[in-house]
C-alpha positions as CSV (number, residue, x, y, z in Angstrom):
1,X,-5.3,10.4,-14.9
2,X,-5.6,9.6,-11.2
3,X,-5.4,6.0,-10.2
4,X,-8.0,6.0,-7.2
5,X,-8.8,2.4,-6.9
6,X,-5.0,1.9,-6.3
7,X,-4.7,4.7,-3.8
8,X,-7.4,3.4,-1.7
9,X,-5.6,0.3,-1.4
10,X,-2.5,1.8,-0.6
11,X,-3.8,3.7,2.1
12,X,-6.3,0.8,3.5
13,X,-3.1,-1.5,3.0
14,X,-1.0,1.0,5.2
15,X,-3.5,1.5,7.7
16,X,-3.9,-2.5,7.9
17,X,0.4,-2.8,8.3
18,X,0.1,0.2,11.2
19,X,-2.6,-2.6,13.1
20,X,-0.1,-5.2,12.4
21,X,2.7,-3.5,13.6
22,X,0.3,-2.6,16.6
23,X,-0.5,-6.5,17.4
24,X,3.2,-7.4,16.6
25,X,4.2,-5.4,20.0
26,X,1.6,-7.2,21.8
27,X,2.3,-10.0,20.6
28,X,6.3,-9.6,21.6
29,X,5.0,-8.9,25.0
30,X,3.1,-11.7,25.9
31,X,3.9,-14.4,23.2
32,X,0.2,-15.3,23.3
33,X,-0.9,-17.6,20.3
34,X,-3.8,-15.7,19.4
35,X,-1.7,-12.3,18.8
36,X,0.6,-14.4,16.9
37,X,-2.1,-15.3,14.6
38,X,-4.3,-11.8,14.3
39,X,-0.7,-10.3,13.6
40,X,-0.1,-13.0,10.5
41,X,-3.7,-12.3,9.2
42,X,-3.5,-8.5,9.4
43,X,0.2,-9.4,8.0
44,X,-1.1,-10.5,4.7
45,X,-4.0,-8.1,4.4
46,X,-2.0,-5.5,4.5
47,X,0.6,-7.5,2.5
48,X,-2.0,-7.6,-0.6
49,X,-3.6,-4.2,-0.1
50,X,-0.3,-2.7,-0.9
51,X,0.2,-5.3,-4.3
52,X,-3.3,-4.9,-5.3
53,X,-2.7,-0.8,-5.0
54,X,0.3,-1.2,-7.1
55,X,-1.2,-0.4,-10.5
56,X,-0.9,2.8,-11.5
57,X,1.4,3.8,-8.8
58,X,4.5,1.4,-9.8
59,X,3.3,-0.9,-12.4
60,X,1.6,0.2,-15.5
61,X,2.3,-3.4,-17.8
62,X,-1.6,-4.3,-18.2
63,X,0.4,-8.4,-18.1
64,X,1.8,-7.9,-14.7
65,X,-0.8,-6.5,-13.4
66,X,-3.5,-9.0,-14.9
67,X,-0.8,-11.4,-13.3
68,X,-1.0,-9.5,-9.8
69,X,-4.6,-9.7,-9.9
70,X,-5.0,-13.3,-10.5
71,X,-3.0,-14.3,-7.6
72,X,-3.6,-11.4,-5.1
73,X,-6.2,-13.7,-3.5
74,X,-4.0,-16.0,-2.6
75,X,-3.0,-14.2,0.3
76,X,-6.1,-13.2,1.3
77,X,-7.1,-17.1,1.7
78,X,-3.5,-17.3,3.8
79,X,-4.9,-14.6,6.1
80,X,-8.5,-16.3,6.4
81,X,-6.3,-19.4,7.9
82,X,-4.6,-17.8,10.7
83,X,-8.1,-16.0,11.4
84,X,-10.1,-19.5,11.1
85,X,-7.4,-20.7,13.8
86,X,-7.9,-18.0,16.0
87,X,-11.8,-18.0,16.5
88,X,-11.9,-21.7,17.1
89,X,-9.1,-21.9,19.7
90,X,-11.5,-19.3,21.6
91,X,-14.2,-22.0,21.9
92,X,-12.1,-24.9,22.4
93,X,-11.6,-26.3,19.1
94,X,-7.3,-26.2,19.1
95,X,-6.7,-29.8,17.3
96,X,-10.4,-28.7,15.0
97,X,-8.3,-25.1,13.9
98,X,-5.1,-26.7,12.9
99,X,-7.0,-28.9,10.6
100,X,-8.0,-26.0,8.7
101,X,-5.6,-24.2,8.7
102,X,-3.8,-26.5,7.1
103,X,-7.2,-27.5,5.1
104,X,-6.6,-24.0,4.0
105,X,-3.4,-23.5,3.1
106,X,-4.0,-26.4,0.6
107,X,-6.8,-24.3,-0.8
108,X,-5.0,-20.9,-0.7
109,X,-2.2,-23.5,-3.4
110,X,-5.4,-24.4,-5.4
111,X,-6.5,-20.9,-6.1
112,X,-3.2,-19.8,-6.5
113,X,-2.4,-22.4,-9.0
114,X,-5.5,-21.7,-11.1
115,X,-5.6,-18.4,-10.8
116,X,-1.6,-18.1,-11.9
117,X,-2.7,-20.6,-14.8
118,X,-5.6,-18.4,-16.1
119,X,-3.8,-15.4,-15.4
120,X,-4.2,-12.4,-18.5
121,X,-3.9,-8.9,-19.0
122,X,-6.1,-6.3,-16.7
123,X,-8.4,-4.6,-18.6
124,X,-8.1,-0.4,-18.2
125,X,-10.9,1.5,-17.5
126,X,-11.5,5.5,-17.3
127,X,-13.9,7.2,-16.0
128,X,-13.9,11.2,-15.1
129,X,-10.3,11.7,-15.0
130,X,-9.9,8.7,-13.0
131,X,-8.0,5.4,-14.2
132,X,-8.2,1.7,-12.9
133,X,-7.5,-1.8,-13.8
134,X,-10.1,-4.9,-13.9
135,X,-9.9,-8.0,-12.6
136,X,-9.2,-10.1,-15.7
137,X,-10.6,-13.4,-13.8
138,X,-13.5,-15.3,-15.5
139,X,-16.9,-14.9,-13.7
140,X,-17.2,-18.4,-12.7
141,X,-13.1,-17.9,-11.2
142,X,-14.6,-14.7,-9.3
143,X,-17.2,-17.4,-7.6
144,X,-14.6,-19.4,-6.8
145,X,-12.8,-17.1,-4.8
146,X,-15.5,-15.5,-3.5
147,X,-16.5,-18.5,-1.9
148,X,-12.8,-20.0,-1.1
149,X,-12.9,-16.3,0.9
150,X,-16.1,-15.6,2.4
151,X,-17.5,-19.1,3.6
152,X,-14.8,-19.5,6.1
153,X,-14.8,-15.8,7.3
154,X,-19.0,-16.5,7.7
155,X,-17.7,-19.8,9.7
156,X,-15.0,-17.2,12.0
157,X,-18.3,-15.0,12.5
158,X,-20.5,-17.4,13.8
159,X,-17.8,-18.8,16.5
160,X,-16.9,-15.2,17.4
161,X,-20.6,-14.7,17.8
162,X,-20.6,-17.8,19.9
163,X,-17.7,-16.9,21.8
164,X,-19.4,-13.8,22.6
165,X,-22.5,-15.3,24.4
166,X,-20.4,-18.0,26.5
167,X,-18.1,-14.9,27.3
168,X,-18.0,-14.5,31.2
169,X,-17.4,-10.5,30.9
170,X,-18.9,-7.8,29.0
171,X,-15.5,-6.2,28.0
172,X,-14.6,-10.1,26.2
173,X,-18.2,-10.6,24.8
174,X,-18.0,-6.9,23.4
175,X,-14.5,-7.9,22.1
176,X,-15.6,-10.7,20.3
177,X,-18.6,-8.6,18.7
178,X,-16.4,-6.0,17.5
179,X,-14.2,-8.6,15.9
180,X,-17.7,-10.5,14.2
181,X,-18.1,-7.1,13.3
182,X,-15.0,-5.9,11.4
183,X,-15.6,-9.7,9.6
184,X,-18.8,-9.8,8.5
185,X,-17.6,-6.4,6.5
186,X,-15.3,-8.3,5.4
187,X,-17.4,-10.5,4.3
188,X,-19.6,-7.4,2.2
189,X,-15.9,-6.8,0.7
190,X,-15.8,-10.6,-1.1
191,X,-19.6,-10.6,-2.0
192,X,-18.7,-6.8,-3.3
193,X,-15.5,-7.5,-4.9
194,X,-16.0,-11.3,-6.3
195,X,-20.0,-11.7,-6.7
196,X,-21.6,-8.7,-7.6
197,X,-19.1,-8.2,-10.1
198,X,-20.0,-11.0,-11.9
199,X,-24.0,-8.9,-12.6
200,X,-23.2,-5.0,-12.5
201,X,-21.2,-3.0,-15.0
202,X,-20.6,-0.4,-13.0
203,X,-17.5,-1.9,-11.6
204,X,-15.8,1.6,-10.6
205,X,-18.6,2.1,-8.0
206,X,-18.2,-1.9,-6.6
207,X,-14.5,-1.2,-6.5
208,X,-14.8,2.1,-3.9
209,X,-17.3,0.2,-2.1
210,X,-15.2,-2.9,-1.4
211,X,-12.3,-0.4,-0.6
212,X,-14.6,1.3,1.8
213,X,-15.7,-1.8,3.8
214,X,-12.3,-2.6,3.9
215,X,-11.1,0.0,5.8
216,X,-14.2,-0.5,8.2
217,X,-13.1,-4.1,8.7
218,X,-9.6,-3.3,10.2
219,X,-11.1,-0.3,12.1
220,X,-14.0,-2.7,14.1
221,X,-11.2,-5.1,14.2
222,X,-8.7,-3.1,15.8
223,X,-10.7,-1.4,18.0
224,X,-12.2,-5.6,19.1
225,X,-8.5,-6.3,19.8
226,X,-7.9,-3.4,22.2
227,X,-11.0,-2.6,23.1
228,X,-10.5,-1.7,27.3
229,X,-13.8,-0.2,29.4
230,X,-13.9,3.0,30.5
231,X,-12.9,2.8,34.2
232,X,-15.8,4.5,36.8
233,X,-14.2,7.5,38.5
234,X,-15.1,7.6,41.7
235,X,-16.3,10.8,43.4
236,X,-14.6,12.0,46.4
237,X,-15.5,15.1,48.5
């Protein structure tokens, strides 16, 4: 049977690691802050893309991979903390993102900790030929995350948002849209992947779609980051 869910991952983890290599050469460039930390989130995105794909493809124990599952978001908080960082420096806030960063680095222990402590085996599902694994996280553990993820990305979207209205330049203010974005489907990922969840059956369908909106994240993202305006040619006779 063909482990799609996993595949999906892989290949959103590996176009996610081709945007961080991407920022990474920026970043060696100019040594600006900000690249530093969009390279460190797209670092761990793809980072746990690739171990979330994992079952199926290398690991097949239902324990490890229950175990994979539990703490996979973990990372993903990590990432939210360099992103958290990065919109506040843009409106000013430096002192304001190091406190939560580090605000969330304390929470990305927490969920680690519980998650690691309630870790048990995925549950295997079939369906048409295809094969995946379930979250084996309680519903109100789901919530958790959900939230630990999605409140702070909403709180990056709103001061991207307002970055984009004090910009002084359509190609920054267009920038920073892009980037709100690529997070608010972000966003649609956690409430896909953590809430719904908790009230539909058909988890095969919410897996694809939170696989999809990932994919569209990185790709509004990306293009955000290097987004450049078409130069006017000029006519000459």
């Amino acid at each position: 049977m063909i482990p799609i869910i996993s595949i999906l991952n892989i290949i959103s983890g590996i176009f996610f690691a081709f945007i961080c290599f991407r920022i990474y050469l920026s970043y060696k460039k100019d040594k600006k802050e900000q690249m530093k930390n969009f390279f460190m989130t797209f670092f761990y995105l793809s980072l746990l893309l690739i171990l979330i794909g994992t079952p199926g493809i290398l690991v097949e124990d239902s324990d490890i991979i229950g175990f994979i599952f539990s703490v996979y978001p973990f990372i993903g908080v990590l990432a939210i903390a360099h992103l958290g960082s990065i919109s506040m420096s843009l409106i000013g806030w430096k002192k304001a993102g190091k406190i939560f960063f580090r605000v969330m680095v304390v929470l990305s222990l927490i969920v680690f900790v519980t998650s690691a402590l309630n870790a048990e085996p995925a549950e295997v599902a079939r369906d048409h030929g295809f094969i995946y694994w379930e979250d084996p996280r309680t519903n109100l553990m789901n919530m958790f995350v959900g939230l630990s993820v999605g409140l702070p990305t909403l709180m990056a979207v709103i001061l991207f948002v307002i970055s984009a209205v004090k910009a002084s330049t359509r190609e920054a203010r267009i920038k920073m849209l892009l980037i709100a974005g690529g997070l608010v489907a972000s966003i649609l990922m956690s409430v896909a992947n953590f809430i719904l969840e908790v009230w539909f059956d058909d988890k095969y369908a919410i897996d694809l779609a939170a696989t999809s909106l990932n994919i569209m994240s990185a790709v509004l993202i990306m293009s955000g980051i290097y987004y450049k305006p078409k130069e006017k040619k000029e006519w000459t006779e």
